[in-house]
C-alpha positions in Angstrom: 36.2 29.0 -21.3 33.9 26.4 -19.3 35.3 23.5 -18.9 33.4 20.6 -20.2 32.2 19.2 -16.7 31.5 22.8 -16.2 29.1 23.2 -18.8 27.1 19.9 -18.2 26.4 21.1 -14.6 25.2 24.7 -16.2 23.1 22.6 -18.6 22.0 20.1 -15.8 20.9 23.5 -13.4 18.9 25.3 -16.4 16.9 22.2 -17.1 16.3 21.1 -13.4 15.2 25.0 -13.0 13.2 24.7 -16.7 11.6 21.5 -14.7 10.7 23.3 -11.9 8.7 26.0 -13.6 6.8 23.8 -15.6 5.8 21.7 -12.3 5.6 25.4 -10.8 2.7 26.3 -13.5 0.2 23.6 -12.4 -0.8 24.8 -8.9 -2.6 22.2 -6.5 -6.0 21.4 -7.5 -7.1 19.1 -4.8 -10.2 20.9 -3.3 -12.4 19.3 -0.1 -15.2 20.8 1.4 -15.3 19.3 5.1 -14.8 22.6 6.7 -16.2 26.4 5.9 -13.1 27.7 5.8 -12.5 25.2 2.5 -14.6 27.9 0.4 -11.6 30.4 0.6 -11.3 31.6 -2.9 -14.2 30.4 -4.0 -17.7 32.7 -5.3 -21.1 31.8 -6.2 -23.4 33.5 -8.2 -27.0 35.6 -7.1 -29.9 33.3 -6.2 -26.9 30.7 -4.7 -28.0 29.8 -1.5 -24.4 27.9 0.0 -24.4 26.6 3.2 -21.9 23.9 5.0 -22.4 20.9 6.4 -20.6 17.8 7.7 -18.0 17.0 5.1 -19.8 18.4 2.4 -21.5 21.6 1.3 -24.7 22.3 -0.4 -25.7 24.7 -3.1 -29.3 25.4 -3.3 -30.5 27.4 -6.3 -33.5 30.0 -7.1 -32.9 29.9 -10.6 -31.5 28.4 -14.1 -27.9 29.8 -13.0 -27.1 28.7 -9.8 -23.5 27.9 -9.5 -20.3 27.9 -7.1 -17.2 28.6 -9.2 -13.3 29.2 -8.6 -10.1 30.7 -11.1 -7.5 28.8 -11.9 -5.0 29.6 -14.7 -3.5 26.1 -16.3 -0.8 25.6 -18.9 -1.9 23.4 -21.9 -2.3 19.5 -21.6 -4.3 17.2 -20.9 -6.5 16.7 -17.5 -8.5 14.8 -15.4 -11.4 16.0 -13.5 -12.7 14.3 -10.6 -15.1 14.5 -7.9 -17.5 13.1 -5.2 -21.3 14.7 -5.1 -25.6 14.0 -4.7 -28.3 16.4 -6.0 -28.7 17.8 -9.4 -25.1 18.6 -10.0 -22.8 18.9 -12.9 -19.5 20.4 -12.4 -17.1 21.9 -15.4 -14.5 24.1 -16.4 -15.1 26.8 -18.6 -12.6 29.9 -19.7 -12.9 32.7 -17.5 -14.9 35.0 -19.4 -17.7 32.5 -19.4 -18.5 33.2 -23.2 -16.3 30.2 -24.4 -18.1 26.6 -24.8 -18.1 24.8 -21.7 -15.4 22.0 -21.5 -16.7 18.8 -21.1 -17.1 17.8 -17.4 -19.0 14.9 -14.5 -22.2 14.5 -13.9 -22.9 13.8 -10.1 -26.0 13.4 -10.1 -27.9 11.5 -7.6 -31.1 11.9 -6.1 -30.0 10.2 -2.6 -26.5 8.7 -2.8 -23.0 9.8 -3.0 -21.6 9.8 -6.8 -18.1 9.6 -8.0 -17.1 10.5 -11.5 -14.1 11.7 -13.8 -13.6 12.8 -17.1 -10.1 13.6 -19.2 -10.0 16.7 -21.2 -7.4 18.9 -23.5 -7.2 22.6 -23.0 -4.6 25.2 -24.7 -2.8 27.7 -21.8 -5.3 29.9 -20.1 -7.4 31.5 -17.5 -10.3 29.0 -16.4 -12.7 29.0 -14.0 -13.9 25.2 -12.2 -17.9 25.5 -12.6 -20.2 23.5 -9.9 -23.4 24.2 -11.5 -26.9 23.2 -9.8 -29.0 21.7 -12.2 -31.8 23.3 -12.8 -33.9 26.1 -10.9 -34.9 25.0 -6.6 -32.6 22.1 -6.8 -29.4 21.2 -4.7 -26.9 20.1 -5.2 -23.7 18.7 -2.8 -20.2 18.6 -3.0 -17.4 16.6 -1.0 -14.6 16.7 -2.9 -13.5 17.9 -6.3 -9.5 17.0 -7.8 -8.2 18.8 -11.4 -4.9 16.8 -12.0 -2.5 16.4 -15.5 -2.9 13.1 -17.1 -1.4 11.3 -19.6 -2.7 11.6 -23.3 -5.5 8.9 -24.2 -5.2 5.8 -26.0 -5.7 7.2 -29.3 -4.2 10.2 -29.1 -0.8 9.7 -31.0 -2.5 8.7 -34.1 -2.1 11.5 -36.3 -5.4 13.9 -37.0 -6.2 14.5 -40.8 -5.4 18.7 -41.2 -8.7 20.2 -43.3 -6.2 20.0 -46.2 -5.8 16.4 -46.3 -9.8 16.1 -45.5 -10.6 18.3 -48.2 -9.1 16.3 -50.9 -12.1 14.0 -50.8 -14.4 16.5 -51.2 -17.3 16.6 -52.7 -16.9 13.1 -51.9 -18.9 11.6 -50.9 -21.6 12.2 -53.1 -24.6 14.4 -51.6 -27.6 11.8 -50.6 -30.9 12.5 -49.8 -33.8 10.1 -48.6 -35.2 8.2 -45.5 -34.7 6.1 -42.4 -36.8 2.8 -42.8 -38.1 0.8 -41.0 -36.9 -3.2 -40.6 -38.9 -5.4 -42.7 -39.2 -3.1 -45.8 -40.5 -5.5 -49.0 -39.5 -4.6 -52.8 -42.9 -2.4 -52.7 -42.0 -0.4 -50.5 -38.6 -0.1 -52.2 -40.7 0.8 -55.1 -42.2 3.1 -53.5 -39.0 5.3 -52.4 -37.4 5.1 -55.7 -40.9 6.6 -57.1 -40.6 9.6 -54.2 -36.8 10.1 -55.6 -34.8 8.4 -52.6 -31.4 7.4 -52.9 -30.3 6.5 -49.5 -31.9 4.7 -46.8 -30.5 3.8 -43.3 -30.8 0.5 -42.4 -31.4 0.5 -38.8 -30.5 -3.1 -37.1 -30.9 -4.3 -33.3 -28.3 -6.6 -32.2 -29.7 -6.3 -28.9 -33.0 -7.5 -29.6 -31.6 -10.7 -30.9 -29.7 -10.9 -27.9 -32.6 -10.6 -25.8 -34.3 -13.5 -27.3 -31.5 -15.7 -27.5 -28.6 -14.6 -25.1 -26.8 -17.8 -24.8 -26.7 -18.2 -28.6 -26.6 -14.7 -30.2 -23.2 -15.0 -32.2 -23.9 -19.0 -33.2 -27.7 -18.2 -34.7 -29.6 -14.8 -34.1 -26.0 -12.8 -35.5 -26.2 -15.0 -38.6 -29.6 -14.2 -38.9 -29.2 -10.1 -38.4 -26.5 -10.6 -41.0 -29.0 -11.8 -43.4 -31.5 -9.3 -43.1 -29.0 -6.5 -43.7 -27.8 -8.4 -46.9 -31.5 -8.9 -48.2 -32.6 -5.3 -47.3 -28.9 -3.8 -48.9 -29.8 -6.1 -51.9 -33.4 -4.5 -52.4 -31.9 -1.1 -52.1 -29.8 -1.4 -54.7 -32.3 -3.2 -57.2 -33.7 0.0 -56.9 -31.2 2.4 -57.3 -31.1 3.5 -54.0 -27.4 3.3 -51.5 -27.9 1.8 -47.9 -26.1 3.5 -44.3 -25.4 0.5 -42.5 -26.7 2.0 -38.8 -25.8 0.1 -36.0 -28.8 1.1 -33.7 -28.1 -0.4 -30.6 -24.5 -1.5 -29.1 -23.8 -5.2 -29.2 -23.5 -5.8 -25.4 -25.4 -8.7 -23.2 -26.6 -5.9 -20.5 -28.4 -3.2 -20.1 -26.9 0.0 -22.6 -27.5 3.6 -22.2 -26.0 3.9 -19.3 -22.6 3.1 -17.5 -23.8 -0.9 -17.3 -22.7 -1.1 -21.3 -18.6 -0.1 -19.8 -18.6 -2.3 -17.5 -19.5 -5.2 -19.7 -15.9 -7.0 -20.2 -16.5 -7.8 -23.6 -18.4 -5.2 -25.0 -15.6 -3.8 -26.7 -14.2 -7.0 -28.5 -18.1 -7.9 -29.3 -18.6 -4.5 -31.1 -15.3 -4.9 -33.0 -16.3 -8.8 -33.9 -19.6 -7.3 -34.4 -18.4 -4.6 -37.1 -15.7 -6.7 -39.0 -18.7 -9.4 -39.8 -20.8 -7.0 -40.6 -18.2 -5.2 -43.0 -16.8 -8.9 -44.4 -20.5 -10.3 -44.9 -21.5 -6.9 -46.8 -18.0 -6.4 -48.8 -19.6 -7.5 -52.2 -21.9 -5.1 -51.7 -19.7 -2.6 -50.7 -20.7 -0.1 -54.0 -24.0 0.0 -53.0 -23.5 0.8 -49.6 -22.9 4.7 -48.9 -21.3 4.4 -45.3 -21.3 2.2 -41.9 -22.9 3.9 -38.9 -20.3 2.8 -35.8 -23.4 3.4 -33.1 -26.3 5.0 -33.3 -26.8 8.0 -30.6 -23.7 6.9 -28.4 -25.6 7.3 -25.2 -24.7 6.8 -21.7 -27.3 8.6 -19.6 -24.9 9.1 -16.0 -22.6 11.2 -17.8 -25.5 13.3 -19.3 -25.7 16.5 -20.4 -21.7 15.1 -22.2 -20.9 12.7 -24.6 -19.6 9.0 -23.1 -16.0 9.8 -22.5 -15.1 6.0 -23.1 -16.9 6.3 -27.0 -13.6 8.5 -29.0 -11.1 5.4 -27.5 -13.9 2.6 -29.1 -14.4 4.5 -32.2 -11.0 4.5 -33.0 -10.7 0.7 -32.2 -13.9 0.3 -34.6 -12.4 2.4 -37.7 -9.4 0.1 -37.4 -11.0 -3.1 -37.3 -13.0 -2.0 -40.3 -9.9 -0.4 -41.9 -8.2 -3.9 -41.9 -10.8 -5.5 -44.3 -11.9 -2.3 -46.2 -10.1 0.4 -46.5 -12.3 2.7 -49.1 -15.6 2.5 -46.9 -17.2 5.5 -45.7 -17.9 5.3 -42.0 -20.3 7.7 -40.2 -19.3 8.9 -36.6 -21.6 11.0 -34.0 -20.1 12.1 -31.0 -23.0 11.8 -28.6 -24.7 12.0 -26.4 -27.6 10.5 -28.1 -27.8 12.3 -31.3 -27.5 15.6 -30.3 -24.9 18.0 -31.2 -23.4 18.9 -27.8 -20.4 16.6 -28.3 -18.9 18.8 -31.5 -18.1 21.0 -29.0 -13.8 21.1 -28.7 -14.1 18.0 -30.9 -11.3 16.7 -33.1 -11.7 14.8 -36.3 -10.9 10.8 -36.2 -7.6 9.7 -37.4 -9.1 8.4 -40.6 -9.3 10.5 -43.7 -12.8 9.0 -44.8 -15.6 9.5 -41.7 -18.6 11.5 -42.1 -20.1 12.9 -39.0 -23.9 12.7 -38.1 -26.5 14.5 -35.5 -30.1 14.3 -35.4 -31.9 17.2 -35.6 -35.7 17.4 -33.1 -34.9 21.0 -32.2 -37.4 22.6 -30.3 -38.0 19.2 -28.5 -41.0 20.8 -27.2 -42.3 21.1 -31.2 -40.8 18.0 -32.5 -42.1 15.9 -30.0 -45.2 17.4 -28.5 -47.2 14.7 -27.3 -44.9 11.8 -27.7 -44.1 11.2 -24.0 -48.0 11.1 -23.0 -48.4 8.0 -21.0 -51.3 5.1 -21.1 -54.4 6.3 -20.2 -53.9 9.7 -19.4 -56.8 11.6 -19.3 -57.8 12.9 -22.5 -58.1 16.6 -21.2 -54.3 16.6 -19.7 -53.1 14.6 -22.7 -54.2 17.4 -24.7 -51.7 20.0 -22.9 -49.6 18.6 -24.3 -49.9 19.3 -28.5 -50.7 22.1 -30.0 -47.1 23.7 -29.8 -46.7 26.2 -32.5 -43.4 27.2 -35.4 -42.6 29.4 -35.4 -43.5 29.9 -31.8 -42.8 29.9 -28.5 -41.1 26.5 -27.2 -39.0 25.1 -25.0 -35.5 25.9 -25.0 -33.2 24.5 -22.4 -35.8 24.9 -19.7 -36.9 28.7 -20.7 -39.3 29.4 -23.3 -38.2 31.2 -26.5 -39.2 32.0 -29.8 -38.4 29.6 -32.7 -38.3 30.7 -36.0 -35.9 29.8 -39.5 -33.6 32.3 -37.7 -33.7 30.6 -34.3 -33.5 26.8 -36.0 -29.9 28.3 -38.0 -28.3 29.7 -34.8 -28.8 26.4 -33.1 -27.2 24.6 -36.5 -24.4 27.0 -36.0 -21.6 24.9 -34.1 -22.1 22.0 -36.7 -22.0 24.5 -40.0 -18.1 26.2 -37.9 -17.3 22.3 -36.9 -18.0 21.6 -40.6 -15.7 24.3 -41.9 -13.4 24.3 -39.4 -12.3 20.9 -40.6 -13.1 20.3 -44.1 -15.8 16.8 -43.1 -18.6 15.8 -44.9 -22.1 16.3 -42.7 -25.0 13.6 -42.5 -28.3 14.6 -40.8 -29.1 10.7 -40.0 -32.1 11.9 -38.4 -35.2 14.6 -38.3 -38.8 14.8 -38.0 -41.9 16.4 -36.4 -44.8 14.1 -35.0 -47.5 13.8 -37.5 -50.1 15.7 -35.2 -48.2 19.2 -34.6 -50.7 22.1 -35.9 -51.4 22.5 -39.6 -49.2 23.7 -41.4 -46.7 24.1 -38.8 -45.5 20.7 -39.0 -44.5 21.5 -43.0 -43.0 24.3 -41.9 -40.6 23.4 -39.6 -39.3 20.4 -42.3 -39.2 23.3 -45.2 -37.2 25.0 -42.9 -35.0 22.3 -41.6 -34.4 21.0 -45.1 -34.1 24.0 -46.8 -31.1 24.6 -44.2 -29.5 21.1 -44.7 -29.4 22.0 -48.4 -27.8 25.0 -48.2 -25.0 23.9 -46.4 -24.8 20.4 -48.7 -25.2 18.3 -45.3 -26.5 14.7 -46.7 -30.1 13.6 -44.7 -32.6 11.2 -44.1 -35.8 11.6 -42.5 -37.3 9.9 -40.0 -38.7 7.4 -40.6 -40.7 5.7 -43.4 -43.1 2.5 -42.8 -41.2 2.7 -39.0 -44.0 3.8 -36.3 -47.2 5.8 -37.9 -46.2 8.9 -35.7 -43.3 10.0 -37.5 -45.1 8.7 -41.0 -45.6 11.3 -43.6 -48.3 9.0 -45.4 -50.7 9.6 -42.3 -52.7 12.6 -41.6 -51.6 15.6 -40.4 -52.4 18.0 -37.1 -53.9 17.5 -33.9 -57.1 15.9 -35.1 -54.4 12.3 -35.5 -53.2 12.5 -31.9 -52.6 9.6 -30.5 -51.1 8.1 -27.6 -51.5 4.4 -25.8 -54.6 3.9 -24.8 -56.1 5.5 -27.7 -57.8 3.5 -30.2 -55.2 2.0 -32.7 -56.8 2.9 -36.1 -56.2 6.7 -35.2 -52.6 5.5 -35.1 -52.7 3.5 -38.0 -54.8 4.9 -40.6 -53.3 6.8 -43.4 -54.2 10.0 -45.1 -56.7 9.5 -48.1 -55.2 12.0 -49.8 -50.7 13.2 -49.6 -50.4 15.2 -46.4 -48.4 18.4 -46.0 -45.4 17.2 -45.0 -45.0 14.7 -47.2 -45.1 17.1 -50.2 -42.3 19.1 -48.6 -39.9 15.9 -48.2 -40.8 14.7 -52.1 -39.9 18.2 -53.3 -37.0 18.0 -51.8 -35.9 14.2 -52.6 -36.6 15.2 -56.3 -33.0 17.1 -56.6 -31.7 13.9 -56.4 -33.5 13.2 -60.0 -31.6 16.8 -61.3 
């Protein structure tokens, strides 16, 4: 028999060999490119051009799929990805088949200058392959250094994630709600007005940031009280009409510039958002059953980690839910990954650790469609502005720089990751956000919401269009087609005179809102 001092140094050797291994398994991910011989085990794809310079290399592409890219295999945890480039550059890791979703990754970015980034990510066990992608067809892009190390989980991370079980007890709460995003200064007519087309939502967009603009220095000791108000009177309105409220935070409550990475490194942005959001919730709480949910941030955007989601917004979220959590527990809130409102951020996502969240995209897809003419700047002439309308659906259209054909068929696949997200995980789905501009072709434009809508419904995903009484462009109660184009520059009434008679669009979104009368 072993002797008990035996066996402890047995156990002590399997364990220090176990340890080993495991340290074994992660092989050394720290890559430079300062010298040619640095792109050993490394391959690029046709239509790569690669060539080395000093301390960096530089990728230039001849097409949409331009890319230098290297195996790894990589035991399950968590990682961090970063790395040093300029150009039109995005680098990733994606499983080795290439057919999977692509992980989310850094944006490098940088017409002129030198660009660090990172990102953390989760993977399970597998083969991999670390993606730098050129961005776009004859672009460059350049690479000093790239570094894929373990990291420890995120702040967050231990709280327990709902299983679909425990998510589907709630369900089909909340209720199913259909109706419209409004604009700010809505009176009891217009209230009226809804509740005659058979809404029975509304999202209350608010701007703390406007408020801020005009009053920096005393935001939280008058404009704040004064937001807080508004969203009272407008929640009030709502409900003396029968009609719920989504309280939608539409820009961040920070005293810089937001979209981009300035928003992070704002010191207090993240106790103003969480002072902002437990005002909010204490200021509405006798209100509370006539509100439907609270929107944490509309279209979480920070534009230098684009084409992915802010990697900082999960961490704040959670902070958020629990601020809210401590005054009302019962709330529906509304969460949407990012970036912006657009559905790339469901992609490897994980459910909040809160039993009662609803998750929300937006919904302009083809771009190209939705928002044909919408960019044209002042005073273009008339002529080139016009190149810019009369995109058809179904059609050909834009579609992540190639042109396809969209049709019902083409609008579903694209809906796809949202509908496996949704059953995946048992959540309720909000569409906070869809429209076509007014002056797409006739009757394309009613098309494309049939379509939409009639998709929304069959999957029992809660929406609100955009936008009623907001800007005339997205208004259902102006004409219709190309004839209404407008863009600045253009004389105002075309903007702002409405249809003599209910357009086509408008009688497909009242069709619609009138199941919420059955």
């Amino acid at each position: 028999m072993f002797s008990q001092s035996r066996l402890y140094a047995v156990l002590s050797l399997c364990v220090c060999m176990l340890s080993c291994l495991a340290r074994a398994e992660v092989p050394e991910m720290n890559f430079t490119f300062n010298h040619s011989d640095h792109l050993q085990g490394w391959k690029y794809t046709k239509g790569t051009s690669v060539s080395h310079h000093n301390g960096y290399v530089q990728l230039d592409s001849s097409h949409w799929d331009c890319k230098l890219y290297r195996m790894v295999t990589l035991p399950a945890g968590h990682y961090n990805i970063y790395g040093e480039g300029s150009g039109d550059i995005n680098v990733y890791l994606r499983t080795a088949d290439f057919n999977g979703p692509k992980l989310p990754g850094i944006n490098l970015s940088h017409p002129e200058n030198w660009r660090t980034d990172y990102r953390d990510f989760s993977i399970p066990a597998g083969r991999y392959a670390i993606v730098i992608k050129v961005a776009g067809p004859k672009n460059q892009a350049r690479i000093k250094w790239l570094k894929v190390e373990t990291a420890p989980q995120p702040e967050g991370s231990q709280d327990p994630i709902p299983t679909p079980q425990e998510l589907g007890k709630y369900r089909p709460d909340p209720s199913m709600v259909r109706g419209m995003m409004i604009g700010t200064n809505l009176t009891a007519d217009d209230y009226q007005t809804l509740q005659d087309w058979g809404v029975n939502v509304v999202r209350v967009q608010f701007h703390p940031h406007r408020y801020i603009l005009k009053s920096p220095d005393d935001f939280w000791g008058n404009g704040w009280p004064e937001l807080l108000k508004h969203l009272e009177t407008q929640v009030k309105l709502a409900r003396d009409h029968g009609i719920k409220a989504v309280i939608d935070l539409h820009n961040p409550i920070t005293f810089g510039k937001f979209g981009d990475r300035d928003q992070w490194d704002d010191p207090n942005f993240e106790a103003n958002m969480i002072r902002g959001w437990q005002d909010i919730v204490t200021h509405l709480k006798p209100l509370r059953d006539h509100i439907w949910a609270y929107e944490l941030w509309n279209e979480p955007l920070d534009r230098s980690q684009l084409p992915w989601a802010p990697r900082q917004w999960r961490g704040l979220a959670i902070k958020l839910v629990k601020a809210i959590r401590r005054i009302d527990d019962q709330s529906w809130i509304v969460y949407g990954p990012g970036p912006g409102g657009m559905w790339r951020g469901i992609e490897h996502l994980k459910p909040l650790p809160d039993k009662r969240i609803i998750y929300t995209f937006h919904w302009y897809s083809p771009g190209s469609f939705t928002h044909q003419g919408v960019y044209v700047k002042a005073d273009t002439d008339l002529t080139v502005a016009n190149q810019s309308i009369n995109n058809h659906y179904p059609g050909e259209n834009d579609s992540n720089g190639g042109m396809a054909y969209w049709d019902k068929a083409k609008l579903q696949s694209h809906l796809q990751p949202i509908v496996a997200f949704e059953k995946k995980w048992n959540v309720p789905i909000f569409i906070g956000e869809f429209s076509v501009v007014r002056w797409a072709p006739v009757p394309d434009g009613a098309n494309w919401l049939n379509d939409s809508i009639d998709l929304f419904e069959q999957n029992n995903w809660s929406w609100t269009y955009h936008a009623f009484r907001e800007w005339p462009g997205w208004s259902l109660e102006h004409p219709s087609g190309p004839e209404s184009f407008w863009y600045p520059g253009v004389d105002n009434k075309v903007l702002m005179t409405k249809a003599e008679k209910q357009t086509d669009r408008a009688e497909v979104v009242k069709r619609y809102l009138q199941r919420n009368k059955q």
